[in-house]
Residue frames as qw, qx, qy, qz and C-alpha x, y, z in Angstrom:
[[0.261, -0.833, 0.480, 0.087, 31.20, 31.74, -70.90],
 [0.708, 0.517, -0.480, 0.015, 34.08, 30.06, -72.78],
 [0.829, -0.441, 0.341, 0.050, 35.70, 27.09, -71.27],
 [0.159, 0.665, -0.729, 0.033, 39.09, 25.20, -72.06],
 [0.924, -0.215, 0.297, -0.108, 39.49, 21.27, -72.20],
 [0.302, 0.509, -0.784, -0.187, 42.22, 19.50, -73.04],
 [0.932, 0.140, 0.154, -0.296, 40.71, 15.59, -73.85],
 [0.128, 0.419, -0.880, -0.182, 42.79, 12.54, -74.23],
 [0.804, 0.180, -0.066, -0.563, 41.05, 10.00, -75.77],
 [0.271, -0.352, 0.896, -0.018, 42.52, 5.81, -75.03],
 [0.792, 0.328, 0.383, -0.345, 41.60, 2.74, -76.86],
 [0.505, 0.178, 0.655, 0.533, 41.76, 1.74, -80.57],
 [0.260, 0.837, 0.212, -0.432, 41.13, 5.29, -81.90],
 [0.057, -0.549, 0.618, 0.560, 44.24, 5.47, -84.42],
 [0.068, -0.099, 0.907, 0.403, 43.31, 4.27, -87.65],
 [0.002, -0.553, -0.833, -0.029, 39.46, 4.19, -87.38],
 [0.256, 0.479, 0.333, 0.771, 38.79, 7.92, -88.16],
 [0.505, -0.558, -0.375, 0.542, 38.50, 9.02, -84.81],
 [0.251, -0.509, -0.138, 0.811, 39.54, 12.39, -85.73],
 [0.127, -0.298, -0.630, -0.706, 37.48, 13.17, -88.73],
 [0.417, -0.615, -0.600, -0.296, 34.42, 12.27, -87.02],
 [0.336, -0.494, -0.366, 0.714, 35.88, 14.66, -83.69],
 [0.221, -0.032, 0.145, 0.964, 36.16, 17.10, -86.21],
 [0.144, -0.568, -0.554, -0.591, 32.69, 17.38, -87.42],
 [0.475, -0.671, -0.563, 0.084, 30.88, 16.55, -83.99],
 [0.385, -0.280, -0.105, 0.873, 33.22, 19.80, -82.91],
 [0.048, -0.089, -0.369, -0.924, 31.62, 21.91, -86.05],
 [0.399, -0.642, -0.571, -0.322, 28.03, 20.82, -85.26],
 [0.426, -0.574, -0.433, 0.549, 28.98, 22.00, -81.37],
 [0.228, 0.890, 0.089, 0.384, 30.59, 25.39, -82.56],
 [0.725, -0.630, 0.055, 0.273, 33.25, 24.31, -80.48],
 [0.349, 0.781, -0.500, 0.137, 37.34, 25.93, -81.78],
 [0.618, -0.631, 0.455, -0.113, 40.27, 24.37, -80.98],
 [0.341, 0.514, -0.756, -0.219, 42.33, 20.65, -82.59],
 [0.892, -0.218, 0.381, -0.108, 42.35, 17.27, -82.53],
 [0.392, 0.555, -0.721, -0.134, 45.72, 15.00, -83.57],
 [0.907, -0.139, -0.353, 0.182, 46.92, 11.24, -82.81],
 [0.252, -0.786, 0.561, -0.060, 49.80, 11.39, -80.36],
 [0.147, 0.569, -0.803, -0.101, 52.88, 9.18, -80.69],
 [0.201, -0.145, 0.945, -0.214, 51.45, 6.48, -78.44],
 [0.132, -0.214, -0.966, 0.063, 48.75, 5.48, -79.77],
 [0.039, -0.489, -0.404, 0.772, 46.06, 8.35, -78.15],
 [0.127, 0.721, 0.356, 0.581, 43.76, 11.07, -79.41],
 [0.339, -0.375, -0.360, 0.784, 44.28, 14.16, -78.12],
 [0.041, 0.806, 0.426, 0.410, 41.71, 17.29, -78.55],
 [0.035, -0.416, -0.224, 0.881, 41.91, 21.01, -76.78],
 [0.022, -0.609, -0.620, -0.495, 38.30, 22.47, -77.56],
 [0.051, -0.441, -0.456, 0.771, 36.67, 25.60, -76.11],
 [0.364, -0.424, -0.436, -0.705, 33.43, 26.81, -76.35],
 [0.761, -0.337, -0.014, -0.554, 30.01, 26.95, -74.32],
 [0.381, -0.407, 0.749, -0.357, 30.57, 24.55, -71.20],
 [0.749, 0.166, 0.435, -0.471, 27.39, 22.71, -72.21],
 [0.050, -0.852, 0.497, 0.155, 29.60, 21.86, -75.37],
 [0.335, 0.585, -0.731, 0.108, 32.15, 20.57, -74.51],
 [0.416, -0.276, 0.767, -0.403, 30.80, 18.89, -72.05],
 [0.839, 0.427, 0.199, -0.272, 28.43, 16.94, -75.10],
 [0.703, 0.487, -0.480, 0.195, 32.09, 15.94, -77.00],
 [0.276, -0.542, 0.628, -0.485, 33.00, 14.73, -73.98],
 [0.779, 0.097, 0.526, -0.327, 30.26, 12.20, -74.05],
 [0.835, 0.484, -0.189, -0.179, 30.74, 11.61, -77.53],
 [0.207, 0.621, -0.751, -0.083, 34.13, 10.87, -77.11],
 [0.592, -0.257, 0.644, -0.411, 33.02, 7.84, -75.15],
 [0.794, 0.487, 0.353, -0.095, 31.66, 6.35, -78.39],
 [0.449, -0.449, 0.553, 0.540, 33.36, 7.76, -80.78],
 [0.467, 0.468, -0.562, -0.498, 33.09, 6.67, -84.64],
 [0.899, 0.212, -0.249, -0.290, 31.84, 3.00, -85.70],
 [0.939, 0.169, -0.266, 0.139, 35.08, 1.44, -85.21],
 [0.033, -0.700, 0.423, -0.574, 36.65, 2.95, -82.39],
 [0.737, -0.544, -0.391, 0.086, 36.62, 1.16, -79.11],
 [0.032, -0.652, 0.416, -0.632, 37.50, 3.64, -76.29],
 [0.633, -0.152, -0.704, 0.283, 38.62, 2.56, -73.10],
 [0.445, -0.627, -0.325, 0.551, 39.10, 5.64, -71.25],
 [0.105, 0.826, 0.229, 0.503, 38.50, 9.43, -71.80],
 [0.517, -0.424, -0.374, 0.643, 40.51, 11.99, -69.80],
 [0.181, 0.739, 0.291, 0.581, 39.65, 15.40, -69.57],
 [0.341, -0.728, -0.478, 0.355, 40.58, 18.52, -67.98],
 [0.112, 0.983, 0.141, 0.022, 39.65, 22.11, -67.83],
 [0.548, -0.014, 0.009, 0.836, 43.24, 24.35, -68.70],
 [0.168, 0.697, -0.167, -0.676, 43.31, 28.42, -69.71],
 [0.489, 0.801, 0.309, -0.154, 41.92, 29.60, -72.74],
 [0.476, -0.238, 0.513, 0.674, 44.04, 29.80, -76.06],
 [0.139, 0.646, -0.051, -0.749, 41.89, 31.73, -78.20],
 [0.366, -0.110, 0.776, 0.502, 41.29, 29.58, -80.71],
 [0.440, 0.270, -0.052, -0.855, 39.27, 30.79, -83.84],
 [0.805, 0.124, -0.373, -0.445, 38.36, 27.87, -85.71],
 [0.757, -0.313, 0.534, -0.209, 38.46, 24.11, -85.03],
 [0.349, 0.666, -0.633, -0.185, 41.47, 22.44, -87.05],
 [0.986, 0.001, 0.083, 0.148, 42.77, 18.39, -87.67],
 [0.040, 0.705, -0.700, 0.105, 46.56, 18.49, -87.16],
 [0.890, 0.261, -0.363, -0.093, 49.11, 15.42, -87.63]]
């Protein structure tokens, strides 16, 4: 069964390809959905797929890419948006 997360990701993520490397680890999952910077500083993701998943880019987010230092990972479950593929937006 398809879940819904929206993921905000805190830290030094801007600038340290943070969303490249979301993107892949998404494609290896076979997860749909986006990941951008926000204004402040943030990553922000909405994935859905297989609970088991998301719930494994969840962990990743924790880490991250090489040069990331995350402080804090926030996630929670919304309604489904149908997304077909899994996209990098600015």
């Amino acid at each position: 069964m398809s879940r819904h997360y929206n993921i905000v990701v805190k830290g030094f993520v801007q600038g340290v390809s943070y969303r490249f490397a979301t993107l892949n680890k998404a494609l290896e999952l076979g997860l749909s959905g986006f990941v951008k910077n926000a204004a402040n500083g943030d990553v922000y993701i909405e994935a859905e797929g297989a609970e088991e998943n998301i719930n494994k880019l969840i962990e990743w987010c924790y880490v991250g890419p090489t040069q990331a230092k995350v402080t804090e990972v926030q996630a929670q479950e919304a309604d489904l948006k149908g997304y077909r593929n899994f996209e990098l937006k600015r």
